[in-house]
PDB file with SEQRES, HELIX, SHEET and CRYST1 records, atoms N, CA, C and O in Angstrom:
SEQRES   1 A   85  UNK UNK UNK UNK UNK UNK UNK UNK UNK UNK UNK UNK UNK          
SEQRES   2 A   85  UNK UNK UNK UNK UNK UNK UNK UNK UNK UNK UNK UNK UNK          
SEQRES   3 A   85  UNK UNK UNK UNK UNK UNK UNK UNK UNK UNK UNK UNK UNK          
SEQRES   4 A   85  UNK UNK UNK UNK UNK UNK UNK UNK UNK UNK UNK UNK UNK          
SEQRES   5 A   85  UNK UNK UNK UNK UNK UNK UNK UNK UNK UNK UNK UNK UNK          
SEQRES   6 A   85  UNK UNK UNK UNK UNK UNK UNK UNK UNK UNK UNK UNK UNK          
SEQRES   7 A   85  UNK UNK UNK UNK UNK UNK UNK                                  
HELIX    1 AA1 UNK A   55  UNK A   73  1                                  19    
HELIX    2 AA2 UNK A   75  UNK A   77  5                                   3    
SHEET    1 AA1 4 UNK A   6  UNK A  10  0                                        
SHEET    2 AA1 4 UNK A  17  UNK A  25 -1                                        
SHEET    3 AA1 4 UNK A  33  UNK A  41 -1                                        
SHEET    4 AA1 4 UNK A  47  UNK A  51 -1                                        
CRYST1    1.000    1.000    1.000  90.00  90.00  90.00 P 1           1          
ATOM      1  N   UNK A   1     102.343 114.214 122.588  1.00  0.00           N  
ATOM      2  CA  UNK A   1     102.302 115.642 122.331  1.00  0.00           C  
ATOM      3  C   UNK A   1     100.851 116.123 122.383  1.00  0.00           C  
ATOM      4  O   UNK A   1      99.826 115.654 121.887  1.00  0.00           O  
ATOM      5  N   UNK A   2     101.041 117.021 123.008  1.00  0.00           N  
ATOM      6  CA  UNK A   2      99.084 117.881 123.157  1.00  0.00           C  
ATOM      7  C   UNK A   2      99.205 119.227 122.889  1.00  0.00           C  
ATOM      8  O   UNK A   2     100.023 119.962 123.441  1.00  0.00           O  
ATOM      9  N   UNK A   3      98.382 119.574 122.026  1.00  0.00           N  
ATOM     10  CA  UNK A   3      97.834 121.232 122.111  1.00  0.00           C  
ATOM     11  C   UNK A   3      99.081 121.702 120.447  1.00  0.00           C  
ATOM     12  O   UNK A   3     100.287 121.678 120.203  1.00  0.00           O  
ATOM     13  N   UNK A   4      98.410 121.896 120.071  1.00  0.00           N  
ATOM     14  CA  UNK A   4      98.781 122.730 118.323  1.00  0.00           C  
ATOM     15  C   UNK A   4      99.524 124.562 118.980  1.00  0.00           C  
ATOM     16  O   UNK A   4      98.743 125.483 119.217  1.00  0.00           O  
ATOM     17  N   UNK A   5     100.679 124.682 119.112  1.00  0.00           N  
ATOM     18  CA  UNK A   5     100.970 126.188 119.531  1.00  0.00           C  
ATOM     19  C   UNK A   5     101.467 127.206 118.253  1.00  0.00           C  
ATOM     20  O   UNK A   5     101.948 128.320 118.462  1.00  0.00           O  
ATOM     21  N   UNK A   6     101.276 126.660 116.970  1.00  0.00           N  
ATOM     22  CA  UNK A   6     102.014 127.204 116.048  1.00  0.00           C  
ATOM     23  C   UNK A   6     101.152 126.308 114.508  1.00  0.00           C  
ATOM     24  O   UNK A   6     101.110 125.095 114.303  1.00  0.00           O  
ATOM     25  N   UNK A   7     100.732 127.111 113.894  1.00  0.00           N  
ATOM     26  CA  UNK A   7     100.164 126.630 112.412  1.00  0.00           C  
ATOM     27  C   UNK A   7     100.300 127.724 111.281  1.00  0.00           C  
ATOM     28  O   UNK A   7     100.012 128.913 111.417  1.00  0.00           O  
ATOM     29  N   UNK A   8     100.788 127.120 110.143  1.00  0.00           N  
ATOM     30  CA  UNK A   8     100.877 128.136 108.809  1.00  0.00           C  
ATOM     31  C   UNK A   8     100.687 127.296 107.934  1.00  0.00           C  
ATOM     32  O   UNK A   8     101.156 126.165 108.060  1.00  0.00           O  
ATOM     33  N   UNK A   9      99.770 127.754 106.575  1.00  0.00           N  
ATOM     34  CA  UNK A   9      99.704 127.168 105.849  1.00  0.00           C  
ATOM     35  C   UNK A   9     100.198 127.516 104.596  1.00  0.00           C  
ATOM     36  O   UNK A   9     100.931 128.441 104.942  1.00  0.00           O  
ATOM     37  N   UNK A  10     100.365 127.416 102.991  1.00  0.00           N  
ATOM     38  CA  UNK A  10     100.080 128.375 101.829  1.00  0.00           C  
ATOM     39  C   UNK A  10     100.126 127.328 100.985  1.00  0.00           C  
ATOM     40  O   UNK A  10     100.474 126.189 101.296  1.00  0.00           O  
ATOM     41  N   UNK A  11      99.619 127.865  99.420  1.00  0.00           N  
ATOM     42  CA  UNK A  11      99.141 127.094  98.514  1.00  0.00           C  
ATOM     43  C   UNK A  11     100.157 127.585  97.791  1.00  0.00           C  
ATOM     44  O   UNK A  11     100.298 128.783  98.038  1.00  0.00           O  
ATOM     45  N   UNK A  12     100.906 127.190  97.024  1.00  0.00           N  
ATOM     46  CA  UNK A  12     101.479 127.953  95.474  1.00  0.00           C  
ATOM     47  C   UNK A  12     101.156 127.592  94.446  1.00  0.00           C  
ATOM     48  O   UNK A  12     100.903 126.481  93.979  1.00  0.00           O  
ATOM     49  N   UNK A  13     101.165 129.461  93.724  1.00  0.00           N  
ATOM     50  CA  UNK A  13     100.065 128.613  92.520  1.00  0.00           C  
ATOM     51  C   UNK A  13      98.739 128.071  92.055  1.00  0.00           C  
ATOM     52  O   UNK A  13      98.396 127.317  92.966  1.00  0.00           O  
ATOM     53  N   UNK A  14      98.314 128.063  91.627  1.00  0.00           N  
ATOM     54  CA  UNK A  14      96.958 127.480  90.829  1.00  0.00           C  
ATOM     55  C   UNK A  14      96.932 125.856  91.354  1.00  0.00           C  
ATOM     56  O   UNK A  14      96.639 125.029  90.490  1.00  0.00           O  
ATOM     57  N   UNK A  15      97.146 125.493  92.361  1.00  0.00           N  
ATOM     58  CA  UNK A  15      97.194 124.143  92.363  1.00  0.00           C  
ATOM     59  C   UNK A  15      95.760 123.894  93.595  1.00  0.00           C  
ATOM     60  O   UNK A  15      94.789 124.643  93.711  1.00  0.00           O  
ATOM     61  N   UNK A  16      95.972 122.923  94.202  1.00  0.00           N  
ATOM     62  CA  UNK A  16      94.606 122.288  95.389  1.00  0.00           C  
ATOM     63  C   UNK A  16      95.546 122.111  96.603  1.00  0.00           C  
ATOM     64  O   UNK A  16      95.149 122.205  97.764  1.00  0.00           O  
ATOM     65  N   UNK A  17      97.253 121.758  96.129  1.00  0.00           N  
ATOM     66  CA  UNK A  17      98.231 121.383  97.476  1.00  0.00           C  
ATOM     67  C   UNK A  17      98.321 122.666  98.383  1.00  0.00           C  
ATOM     68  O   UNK A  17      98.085 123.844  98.115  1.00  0.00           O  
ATOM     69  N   UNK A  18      98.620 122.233  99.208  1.00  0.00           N  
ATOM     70  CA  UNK A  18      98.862 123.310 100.382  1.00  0.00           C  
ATOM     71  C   UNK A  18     100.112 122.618 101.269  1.00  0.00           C  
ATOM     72  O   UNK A  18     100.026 121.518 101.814  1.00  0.00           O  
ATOM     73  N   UNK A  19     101.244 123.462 101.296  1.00  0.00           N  
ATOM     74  CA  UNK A  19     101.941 122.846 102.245  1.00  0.00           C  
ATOM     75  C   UNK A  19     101.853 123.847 103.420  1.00  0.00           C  
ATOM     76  O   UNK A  19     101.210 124.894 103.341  1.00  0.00           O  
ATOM     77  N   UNK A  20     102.577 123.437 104.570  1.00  0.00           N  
ATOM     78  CA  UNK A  20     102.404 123.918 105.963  1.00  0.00           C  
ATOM     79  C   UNK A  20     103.310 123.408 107.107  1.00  0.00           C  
ATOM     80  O   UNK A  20     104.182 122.543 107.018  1.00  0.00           O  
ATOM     81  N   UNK A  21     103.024 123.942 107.939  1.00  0.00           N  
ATOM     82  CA  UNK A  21     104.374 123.379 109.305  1.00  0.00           C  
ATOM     83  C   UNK A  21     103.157 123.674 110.309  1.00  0.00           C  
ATOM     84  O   UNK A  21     102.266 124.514 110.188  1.00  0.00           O  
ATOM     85  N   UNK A  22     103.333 122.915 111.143  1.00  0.00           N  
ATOM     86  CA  UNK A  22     102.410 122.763 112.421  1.00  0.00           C  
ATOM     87  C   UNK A  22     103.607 122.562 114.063  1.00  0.00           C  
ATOM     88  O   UNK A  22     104.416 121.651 114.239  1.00  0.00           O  
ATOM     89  N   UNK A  23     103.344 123.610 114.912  1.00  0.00           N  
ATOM     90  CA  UNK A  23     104.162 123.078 116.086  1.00  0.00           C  
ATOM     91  C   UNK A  23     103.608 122.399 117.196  1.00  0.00           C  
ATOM     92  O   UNK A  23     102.421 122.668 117.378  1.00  0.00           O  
ATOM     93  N   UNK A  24     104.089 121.634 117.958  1.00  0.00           N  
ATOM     94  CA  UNK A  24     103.526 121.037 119.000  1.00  0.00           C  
ATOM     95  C   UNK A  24     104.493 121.464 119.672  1.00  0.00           C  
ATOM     96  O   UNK A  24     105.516 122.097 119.411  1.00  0.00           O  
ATOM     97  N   UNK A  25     103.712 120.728 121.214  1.00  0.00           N  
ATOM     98  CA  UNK A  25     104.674 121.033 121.921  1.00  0.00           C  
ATOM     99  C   UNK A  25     103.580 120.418 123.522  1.00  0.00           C  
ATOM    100  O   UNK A  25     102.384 120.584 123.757  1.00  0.00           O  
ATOM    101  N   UNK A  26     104.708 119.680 124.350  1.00  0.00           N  
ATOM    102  CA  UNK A  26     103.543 118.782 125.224  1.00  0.00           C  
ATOM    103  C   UNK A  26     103.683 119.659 126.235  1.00  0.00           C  
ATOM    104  O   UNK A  26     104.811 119.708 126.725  1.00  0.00           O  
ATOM    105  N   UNK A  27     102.761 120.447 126.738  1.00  0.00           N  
ATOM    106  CA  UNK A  27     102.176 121.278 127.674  1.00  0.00           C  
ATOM    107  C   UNK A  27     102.952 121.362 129.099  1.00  0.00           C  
ATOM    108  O   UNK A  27     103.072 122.330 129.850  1.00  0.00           O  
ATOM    109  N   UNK A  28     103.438 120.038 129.228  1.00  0.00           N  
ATOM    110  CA  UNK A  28     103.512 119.603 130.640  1.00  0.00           C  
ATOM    111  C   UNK A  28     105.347 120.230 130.637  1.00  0.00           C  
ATOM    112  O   UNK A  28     105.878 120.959 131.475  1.00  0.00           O  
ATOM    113  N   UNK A  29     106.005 119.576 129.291  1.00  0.00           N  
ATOM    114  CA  UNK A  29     107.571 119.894 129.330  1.00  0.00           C  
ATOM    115  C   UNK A  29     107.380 121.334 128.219  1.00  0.00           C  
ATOM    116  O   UNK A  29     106.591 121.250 127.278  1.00  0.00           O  
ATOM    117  N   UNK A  30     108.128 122.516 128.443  1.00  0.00           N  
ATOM    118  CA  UNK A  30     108.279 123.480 127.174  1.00  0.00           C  
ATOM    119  C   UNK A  30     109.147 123.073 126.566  1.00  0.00           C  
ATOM    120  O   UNK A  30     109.138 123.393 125.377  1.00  0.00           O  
ATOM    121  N   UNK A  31     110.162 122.294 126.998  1.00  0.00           N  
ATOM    122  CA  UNK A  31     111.663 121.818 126.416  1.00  0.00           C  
ATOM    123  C   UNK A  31     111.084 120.682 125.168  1.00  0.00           C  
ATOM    124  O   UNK A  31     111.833 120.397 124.234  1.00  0.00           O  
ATOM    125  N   UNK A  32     110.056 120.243 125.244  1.00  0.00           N  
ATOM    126  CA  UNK A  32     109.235 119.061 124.525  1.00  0.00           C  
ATOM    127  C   UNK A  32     108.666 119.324 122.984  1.00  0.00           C  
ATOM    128  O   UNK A  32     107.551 118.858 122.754  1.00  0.00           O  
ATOM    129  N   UNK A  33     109.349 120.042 121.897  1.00  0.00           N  
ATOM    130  CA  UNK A  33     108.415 121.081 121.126  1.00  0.00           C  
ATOM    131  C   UNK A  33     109.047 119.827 119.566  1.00  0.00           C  
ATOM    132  O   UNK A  33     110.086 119.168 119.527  1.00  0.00           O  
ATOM    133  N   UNK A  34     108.122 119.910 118.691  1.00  0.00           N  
ATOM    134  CA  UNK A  34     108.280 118.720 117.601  1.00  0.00           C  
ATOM    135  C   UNK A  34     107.970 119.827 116.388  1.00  0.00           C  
ATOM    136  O   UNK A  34     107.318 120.766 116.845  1.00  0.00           O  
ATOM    137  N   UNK A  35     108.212 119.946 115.202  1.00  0.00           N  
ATOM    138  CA  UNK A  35     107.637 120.266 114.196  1.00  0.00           C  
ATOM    139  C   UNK A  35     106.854 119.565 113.245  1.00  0.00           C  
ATOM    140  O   UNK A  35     107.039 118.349 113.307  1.00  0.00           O  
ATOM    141  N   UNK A  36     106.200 119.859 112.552  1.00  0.00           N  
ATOM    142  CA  UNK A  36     106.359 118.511 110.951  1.00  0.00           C  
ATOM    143  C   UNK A  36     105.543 119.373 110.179  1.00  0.00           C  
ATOM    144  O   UNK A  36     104.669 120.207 110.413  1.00  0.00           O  
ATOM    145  N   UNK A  37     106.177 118.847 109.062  1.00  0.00           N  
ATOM    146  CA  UNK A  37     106.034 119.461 107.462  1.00  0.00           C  
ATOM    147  C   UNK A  37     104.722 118.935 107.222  1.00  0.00           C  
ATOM    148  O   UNK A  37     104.558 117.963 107.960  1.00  0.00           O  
ATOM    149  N   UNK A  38     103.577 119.191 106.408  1.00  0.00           N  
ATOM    150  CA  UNK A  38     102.459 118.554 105.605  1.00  0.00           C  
ATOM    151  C   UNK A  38     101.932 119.107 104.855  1.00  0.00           C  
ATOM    152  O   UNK A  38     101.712 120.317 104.884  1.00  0.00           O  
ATOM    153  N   UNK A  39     101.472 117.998 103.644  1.00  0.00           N  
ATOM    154  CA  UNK A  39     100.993 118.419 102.365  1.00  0.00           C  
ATOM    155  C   UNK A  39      99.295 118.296 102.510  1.00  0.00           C  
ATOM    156  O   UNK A  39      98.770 117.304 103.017  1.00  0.00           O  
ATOM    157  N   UNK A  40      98.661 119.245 102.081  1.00  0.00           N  
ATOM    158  CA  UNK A  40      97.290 118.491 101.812  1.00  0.00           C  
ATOM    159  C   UNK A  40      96.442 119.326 100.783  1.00  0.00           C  
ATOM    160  O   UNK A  40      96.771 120.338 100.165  1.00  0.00           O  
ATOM    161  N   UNK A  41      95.216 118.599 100.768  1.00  0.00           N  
ATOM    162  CA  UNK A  41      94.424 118.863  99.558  1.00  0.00           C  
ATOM    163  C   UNK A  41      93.773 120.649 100.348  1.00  0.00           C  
ATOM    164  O   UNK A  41      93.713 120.604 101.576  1.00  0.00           O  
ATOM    165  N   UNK A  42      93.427 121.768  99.834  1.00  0.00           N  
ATOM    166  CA  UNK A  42      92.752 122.337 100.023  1.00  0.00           C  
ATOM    167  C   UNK A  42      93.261 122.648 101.789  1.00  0.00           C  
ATOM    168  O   UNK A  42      93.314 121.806 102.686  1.00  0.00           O  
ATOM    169  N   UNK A  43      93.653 124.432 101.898  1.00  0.00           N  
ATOM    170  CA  UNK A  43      93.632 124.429 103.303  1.00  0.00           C  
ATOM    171  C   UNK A  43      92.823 124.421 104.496  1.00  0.00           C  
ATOM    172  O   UNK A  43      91.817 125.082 104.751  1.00  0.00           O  
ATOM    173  N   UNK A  44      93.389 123.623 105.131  1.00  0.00           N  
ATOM    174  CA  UNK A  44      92.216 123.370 106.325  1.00  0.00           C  
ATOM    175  C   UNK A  44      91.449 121.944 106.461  1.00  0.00           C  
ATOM    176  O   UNK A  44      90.426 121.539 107.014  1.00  0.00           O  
ATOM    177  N   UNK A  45      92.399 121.443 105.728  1.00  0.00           N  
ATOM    178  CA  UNK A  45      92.233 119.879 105.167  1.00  0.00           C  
ATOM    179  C   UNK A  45      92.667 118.783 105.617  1.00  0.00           C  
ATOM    180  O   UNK A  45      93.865 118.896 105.877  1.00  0.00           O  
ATOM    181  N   UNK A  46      92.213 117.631 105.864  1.00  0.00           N  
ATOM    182  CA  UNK A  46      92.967 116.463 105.706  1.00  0.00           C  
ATOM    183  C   UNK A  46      94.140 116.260 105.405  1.00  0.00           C  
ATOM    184  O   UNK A  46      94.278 116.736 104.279  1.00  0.00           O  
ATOM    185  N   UNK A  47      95.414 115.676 105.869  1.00  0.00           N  
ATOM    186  CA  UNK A  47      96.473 115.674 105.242  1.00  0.00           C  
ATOM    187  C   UNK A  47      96.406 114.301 104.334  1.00  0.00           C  
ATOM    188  O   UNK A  47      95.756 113.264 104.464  1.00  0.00           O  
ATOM    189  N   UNK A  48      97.495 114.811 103.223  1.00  0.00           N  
ATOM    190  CA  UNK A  48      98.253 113.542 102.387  1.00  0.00           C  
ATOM    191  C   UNK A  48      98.751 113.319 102.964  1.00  0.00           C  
ATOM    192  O   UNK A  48      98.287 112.482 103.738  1.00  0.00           O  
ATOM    193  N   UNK A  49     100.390 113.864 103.259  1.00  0.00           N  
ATOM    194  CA  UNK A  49     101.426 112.859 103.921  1.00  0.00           C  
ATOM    195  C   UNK A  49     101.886 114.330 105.128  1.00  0.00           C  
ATOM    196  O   UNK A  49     101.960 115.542 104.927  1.00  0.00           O  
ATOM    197  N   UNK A  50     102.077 113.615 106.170  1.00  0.00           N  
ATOM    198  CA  UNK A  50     103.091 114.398 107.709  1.00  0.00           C  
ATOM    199  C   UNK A  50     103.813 113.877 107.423  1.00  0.00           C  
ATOM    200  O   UNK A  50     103.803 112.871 106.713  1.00  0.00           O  
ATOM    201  N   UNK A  51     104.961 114.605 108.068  1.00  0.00           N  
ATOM    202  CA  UNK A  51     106.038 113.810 108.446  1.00  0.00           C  
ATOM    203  C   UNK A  51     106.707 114.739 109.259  1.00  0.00           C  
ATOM    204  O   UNK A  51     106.392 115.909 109.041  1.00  0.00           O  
ATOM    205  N   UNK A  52     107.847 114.471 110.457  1.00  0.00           N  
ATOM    206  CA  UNK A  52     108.614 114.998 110.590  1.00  0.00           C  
ATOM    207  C   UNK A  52     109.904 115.185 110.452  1.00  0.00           C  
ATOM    208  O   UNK A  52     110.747 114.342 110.759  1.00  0.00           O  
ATOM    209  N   UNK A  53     110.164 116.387 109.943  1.00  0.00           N  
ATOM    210  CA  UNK A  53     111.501 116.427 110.061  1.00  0.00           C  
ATOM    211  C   UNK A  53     112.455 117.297 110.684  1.00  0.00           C  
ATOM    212  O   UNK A  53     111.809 118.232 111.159  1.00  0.00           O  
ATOM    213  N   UNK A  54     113.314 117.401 110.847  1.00  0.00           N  
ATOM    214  CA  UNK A  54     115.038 118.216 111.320  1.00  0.00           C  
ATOM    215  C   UNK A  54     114.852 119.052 110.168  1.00  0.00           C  
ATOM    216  O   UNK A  54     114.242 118.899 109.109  1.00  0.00           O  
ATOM    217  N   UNK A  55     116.132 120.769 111.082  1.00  0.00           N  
ATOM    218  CA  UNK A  55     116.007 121.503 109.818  1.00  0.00           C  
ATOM    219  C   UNK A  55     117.174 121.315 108.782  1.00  0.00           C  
ATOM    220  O   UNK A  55     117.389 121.994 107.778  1.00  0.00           O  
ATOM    221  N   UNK A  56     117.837 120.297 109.231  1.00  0.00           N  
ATOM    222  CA  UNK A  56     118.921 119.897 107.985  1.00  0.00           C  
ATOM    223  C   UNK A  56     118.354 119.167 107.352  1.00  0.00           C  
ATOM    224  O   UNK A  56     118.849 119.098 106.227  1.00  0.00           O  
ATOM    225  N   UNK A  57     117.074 118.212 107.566  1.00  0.00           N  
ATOM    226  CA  UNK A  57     116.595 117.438 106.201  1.00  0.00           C  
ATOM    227  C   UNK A  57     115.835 118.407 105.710  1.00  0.00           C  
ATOM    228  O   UNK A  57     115.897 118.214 104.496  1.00  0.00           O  
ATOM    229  N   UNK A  58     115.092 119.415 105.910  1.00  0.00           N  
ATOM    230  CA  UNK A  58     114.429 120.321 105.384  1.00  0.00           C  
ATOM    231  C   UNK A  58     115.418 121.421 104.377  1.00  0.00           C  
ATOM    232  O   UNK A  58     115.232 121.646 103.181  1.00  0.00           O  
ATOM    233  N   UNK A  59     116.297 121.896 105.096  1.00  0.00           N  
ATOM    234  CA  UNK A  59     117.520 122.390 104.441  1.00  0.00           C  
ATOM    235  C   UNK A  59     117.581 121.710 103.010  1.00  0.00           C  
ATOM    236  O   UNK A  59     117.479 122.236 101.902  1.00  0.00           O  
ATOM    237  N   UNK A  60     117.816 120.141 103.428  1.00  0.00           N  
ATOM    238  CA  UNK A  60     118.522 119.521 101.843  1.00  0.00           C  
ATOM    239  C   UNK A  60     117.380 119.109 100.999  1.00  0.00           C  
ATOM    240  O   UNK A  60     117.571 118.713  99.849  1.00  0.00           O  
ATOM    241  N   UNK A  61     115.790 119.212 101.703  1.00  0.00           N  
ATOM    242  CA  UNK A  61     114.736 118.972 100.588  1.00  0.00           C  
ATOM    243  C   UNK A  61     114.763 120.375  99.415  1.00  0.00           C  
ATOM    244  O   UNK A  61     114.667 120.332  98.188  1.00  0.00           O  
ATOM    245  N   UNK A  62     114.944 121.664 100.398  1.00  0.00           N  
ATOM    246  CA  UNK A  62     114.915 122.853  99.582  1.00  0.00           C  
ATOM    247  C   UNK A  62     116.143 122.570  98.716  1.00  0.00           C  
ATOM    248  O   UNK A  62     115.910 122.620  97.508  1.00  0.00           O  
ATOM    249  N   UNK A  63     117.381 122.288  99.063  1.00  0.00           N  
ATOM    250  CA  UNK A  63     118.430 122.762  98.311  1.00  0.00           C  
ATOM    251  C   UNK A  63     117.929 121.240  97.147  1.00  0.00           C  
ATOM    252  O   UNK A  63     117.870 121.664  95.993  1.00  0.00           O  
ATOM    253  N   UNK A  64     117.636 119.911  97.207  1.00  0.00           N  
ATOM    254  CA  UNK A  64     116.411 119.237  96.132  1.00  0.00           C  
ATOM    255  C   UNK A  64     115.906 120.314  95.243  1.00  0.00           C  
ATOM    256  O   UNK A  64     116.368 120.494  94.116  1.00  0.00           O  
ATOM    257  N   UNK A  65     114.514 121.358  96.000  1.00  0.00           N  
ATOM    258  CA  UNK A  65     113.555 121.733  95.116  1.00  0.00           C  
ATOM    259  C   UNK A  65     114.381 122.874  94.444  1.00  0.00           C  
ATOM    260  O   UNK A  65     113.628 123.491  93.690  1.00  0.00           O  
ATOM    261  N   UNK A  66     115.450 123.308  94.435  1.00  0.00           N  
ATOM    262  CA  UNK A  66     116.651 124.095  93.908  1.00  0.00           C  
ATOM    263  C   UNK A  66     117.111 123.761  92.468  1.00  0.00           C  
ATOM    264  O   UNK A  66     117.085 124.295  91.359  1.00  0.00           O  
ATOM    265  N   UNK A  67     117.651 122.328  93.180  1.00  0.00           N  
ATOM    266  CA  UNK A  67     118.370 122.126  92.110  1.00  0.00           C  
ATOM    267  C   UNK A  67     117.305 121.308  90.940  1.00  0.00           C  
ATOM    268  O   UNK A  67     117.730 121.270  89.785  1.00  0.00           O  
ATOM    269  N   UNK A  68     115.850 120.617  91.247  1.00  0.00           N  
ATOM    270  CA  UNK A  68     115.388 120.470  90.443  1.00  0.00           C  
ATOM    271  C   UNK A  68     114.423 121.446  89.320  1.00  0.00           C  
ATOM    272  O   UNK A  68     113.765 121.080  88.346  1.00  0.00           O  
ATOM    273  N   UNK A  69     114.662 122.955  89.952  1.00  0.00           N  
ATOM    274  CA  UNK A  69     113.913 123.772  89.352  1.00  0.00           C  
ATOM    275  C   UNK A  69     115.109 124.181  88.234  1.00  0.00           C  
ATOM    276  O   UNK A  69     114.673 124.588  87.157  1.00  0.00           O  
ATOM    277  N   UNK A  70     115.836 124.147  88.309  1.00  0.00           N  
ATOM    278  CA  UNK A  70     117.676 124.551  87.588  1.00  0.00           C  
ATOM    279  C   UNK A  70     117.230 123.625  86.372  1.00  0.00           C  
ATOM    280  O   UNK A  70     116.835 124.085  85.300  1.00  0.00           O  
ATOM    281  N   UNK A  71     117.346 122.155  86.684  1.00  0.00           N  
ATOM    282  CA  UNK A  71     117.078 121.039  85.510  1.00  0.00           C  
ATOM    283  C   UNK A  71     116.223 121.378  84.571  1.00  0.00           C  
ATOM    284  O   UNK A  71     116.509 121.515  83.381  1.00  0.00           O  
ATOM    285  N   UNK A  72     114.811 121.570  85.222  1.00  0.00           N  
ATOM    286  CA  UNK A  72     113.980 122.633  84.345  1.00  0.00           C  
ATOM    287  C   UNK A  72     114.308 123.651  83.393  1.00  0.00           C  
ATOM    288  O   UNK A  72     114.254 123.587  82.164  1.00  0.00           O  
ATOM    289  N   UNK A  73     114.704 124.727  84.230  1.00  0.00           N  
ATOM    290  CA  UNK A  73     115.029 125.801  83.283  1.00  0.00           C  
ATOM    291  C   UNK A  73     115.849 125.868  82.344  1.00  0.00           C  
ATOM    292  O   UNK A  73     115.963 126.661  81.409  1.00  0.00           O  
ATOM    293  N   UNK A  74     116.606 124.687  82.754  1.00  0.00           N  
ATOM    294  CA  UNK A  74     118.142 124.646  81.548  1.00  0.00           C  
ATOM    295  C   UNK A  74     117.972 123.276  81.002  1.00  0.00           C  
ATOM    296  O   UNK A  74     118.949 122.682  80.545  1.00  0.00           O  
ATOM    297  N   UNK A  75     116.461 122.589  81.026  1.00  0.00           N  
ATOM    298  CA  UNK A  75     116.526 121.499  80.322  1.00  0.00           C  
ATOM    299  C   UNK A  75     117.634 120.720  80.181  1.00  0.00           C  
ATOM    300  O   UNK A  75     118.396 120.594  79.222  1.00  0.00           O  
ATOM    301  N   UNK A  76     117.624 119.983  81.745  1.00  0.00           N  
ATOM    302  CA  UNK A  76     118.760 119.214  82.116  1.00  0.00           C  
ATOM    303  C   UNK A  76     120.369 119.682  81.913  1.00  0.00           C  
ATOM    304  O   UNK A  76     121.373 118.973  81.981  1.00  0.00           O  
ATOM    305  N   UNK A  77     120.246 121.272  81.611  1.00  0.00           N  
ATOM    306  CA  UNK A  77     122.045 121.498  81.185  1.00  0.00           C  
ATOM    307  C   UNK A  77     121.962 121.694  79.542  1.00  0.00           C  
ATOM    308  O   UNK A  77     122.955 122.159  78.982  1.00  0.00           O  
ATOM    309  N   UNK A  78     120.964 121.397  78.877  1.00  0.00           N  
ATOM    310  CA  UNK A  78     121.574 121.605  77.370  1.00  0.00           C  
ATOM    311  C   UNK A  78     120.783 122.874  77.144  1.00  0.00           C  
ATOM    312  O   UNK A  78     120.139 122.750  76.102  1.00  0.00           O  
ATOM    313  N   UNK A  79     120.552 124.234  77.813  1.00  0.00           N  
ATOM    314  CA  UNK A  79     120.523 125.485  77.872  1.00  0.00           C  
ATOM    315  C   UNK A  79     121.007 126.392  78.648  1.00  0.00           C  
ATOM    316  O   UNK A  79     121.439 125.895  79.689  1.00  0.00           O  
ATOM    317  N   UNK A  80     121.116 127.474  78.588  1.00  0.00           N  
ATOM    318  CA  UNK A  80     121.736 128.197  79.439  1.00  0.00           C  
ATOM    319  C   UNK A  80     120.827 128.500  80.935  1.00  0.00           C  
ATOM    320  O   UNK A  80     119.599 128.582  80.984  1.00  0.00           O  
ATOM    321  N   UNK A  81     121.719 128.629  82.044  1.00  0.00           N  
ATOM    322  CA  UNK A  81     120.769 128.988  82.638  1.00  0.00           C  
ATOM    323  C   UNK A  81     120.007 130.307  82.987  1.00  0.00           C  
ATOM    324  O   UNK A  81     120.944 131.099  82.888  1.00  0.00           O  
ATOM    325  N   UNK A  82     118.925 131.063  83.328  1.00  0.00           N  
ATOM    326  CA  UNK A  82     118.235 132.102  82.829  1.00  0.00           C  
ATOM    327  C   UNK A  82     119.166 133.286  84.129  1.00  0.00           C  
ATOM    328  O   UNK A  82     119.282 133.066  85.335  1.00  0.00           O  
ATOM    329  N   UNK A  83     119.603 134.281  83.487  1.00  0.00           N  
ATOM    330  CA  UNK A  83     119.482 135.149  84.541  1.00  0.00           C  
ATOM    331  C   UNK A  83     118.650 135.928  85.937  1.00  0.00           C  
ATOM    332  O   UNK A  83     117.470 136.264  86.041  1.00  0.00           O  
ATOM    333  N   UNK A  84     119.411 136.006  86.590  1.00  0.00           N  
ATOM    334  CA  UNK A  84     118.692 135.804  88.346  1.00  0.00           C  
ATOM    335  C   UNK A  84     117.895 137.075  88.019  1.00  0.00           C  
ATOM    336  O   UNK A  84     118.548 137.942  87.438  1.00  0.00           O  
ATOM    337  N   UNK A  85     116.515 137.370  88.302  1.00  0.00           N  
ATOM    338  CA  UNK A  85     115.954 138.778  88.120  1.00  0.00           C  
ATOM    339  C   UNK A  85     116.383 139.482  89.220  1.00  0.00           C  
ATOM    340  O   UNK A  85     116.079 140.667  89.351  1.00  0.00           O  
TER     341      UNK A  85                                                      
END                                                                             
């Protein structure tokens, strides 16, 4: 794969992480195009971890960061959960 055609980054929060999606795509085929997810310190940075993935594993990481924000708020189920604003 050659040439970066697509980059976004954002931080949430008070933190140093930055996640982001980067597209490729090899010049020669357009049909040839890859995504991948990455975390890193500070944007514009070095990455921690790439990886790529499909948007159904991405799908089921969110519907993850879903249901672990739920656990949170309702302290595993032994509270109610908070009304949707």
């Amino acid at each position: 794969m050659t040439g970066i055609h697509g980059n976004s980054e954002e931080r949430f929060g008070d933190t140093p992480l930055t996640f982001g999606m980067t597209r490729y795509q090899n010049c020669s085929d357009a049909q040839d195009t890859m995504w991948r997810f990455h975390v890193s310190r500070y944007i514009g940075r070095d990455r921690l971890i790439q990886v790529e993935l499909s948007p159904a594993e991405m799908r089921k990481a969110a519907r993850y960061l879903e249901r672990a924000a739920d656990t949170i708020e309702t302290d595993g189920g032994r509270k109610p959960k908070p009304a949707a604003a």
